[in-house]
N, C-alpha and C positions, 0 to 999 in steps of 0.2 A: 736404917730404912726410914723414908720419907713417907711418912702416915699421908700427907695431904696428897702424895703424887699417888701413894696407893690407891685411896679414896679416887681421884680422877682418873684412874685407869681401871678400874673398875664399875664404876659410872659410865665408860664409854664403850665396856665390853659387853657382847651377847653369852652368857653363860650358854655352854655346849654339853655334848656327851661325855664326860672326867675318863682321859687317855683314850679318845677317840683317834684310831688311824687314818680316819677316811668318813666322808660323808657322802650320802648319796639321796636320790630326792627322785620320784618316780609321779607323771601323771594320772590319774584316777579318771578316763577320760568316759563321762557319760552321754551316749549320744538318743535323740528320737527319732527312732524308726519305725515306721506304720503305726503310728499315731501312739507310742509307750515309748518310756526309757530304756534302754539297757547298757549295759558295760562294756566297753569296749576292750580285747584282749590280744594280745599278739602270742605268737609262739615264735621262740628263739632258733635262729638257723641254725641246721646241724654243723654246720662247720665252725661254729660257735666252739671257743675255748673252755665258757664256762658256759654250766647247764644246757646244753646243744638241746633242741626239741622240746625245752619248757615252754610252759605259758607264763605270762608277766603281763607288766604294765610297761609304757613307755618310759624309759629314766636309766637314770647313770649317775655318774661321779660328778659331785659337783665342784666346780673349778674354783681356784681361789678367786676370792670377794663376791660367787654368785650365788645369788637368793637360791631357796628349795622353788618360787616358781619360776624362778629365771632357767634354773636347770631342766628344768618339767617341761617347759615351751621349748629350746631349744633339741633334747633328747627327741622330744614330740617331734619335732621338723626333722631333724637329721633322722630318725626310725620307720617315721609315717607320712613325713613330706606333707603336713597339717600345718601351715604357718598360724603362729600367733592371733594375728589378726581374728583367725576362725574358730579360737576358741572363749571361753567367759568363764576365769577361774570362781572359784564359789568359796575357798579357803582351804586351808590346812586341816589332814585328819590327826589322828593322833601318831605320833614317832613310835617307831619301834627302834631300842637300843638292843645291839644285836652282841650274842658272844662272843661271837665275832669283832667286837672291839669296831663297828662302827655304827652309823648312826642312818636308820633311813625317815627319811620326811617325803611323805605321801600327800599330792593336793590335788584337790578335786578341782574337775572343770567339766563345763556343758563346750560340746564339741560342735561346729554348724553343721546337722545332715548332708549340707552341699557338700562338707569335704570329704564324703565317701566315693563311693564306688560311683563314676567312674575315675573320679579326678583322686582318690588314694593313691597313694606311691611308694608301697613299702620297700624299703633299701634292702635287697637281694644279700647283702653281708650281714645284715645282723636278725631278718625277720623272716620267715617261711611264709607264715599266713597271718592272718587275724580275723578272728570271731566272733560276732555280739551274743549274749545274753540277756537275755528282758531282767529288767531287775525285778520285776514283781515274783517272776518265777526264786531269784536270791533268797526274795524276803520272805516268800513261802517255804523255803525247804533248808533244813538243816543243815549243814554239812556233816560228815563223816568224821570224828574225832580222833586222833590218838597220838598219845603223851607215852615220852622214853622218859629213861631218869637220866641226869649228867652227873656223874659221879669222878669228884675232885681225883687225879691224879700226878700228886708229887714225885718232881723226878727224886733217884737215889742222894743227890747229893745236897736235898733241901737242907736250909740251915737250923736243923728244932733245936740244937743245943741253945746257937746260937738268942734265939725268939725264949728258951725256955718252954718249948712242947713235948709230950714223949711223942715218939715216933708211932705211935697207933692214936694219934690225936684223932678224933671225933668230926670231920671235917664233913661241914652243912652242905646236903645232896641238892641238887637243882632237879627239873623238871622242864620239857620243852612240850607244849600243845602243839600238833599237826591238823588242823581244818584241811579236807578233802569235800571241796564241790565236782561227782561227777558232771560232766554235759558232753550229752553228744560222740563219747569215744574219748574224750580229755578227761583231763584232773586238773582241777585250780588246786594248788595246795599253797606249803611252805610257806614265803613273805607274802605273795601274790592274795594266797587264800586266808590269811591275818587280815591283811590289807580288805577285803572283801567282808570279812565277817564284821569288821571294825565300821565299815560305812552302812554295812547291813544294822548294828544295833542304833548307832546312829539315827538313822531314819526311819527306826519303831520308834525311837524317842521321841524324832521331831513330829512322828503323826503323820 
């Protein structure tokens, strides 16, 4: 092994999520309407494969060599028919690394009020509806909490001999938090409502 080629090929790599499958990058699109901010949300078509009738943010898989906002802009266009041009990212929120063995990178952007109603165009395959929330009402109200536990389960033919474990090894329980924002008849929850609570502490921070 060549210490100096290691050293240069790690110099020119972005460290990632360790055995990441997939990456995926969602925009956090905040718009002003009638004179306040609020959050901009979609809910997922029913004929949708995965999670049909959730609510989310606009975003997907991110393609080889593109950024988390490259992916953000274009999911945005190809979901809401919102071109680029109309929106003004603000930066990245925090990553959620998921059990799921991927990686999501959330970015915030101010959306142009012009690109709603009437000129929105949400693509009939992957969106039903979409609904704002004021964010002042977020930063007022709690969400709904509740945590499951993940508890490790080894298939029969794990190797303890092999490692040197007994087989009723002690194996460390995990814990999943669920943030639930009622509104209106909906639930934000799951990533969407992570995603929410996370820009929510956020901007008690920033004041």
């Amino acid at each position: 092994m060549n210490l100096a080629n290691l050293e240069q090929t790690l110099k020119a790599r972005t460290p990632g999520l360790m055995d990441s499958r997939r990456a995926y990058a969602v925009l956090v699109p905040l718009v002003e309407h009638r004179g306040e901010l609020h959050l901009l949300y979609e809910v997922r078509a029913r004929t949708m494969r995965r999670q049909p009738g959730e609510v989310c943010f606009p975003g997907g898989r991110m393609e080889e060599g593109e950024t988390a906002e490259e992916c953000a802009l274009r999911e945005t266009w190809e979901e809401l028919g919102i071109p680029s041009e109309q929106i003004r990212l603000l930066g990245r929120l925090d990553f959620i690394a998921h059990r799921a063995s991927f990686l999501m990178q959330p970015v915030l952007g101010v959306v142009d009020s012009g690109a709603l109603t009437p000129h929105l165009r949400p693509n009939p395959a992957e969106v039903e509806e979409y609904f704002l929330v004021p964010l002042s009402h977020l930063l007022e109200t709690e969400p709904v909490e509740y945590t499951y536990e993940l508890i490790p389960a080894p298939a029969e033919n794990f190797p303890y001999e092999l490692i040197g474990i007994p087989r009723d090894y002690r194996w460390q329980h995990g814990c999943e938090n669920v943030p639930v924002y009622p509104w209106q008849g909906r639930a934000i929850w799951g990533l969407t409502g992570r995603i929410t609570r996370n820009l929510v502490r956020i901007c008690r921070a920033s004041g």
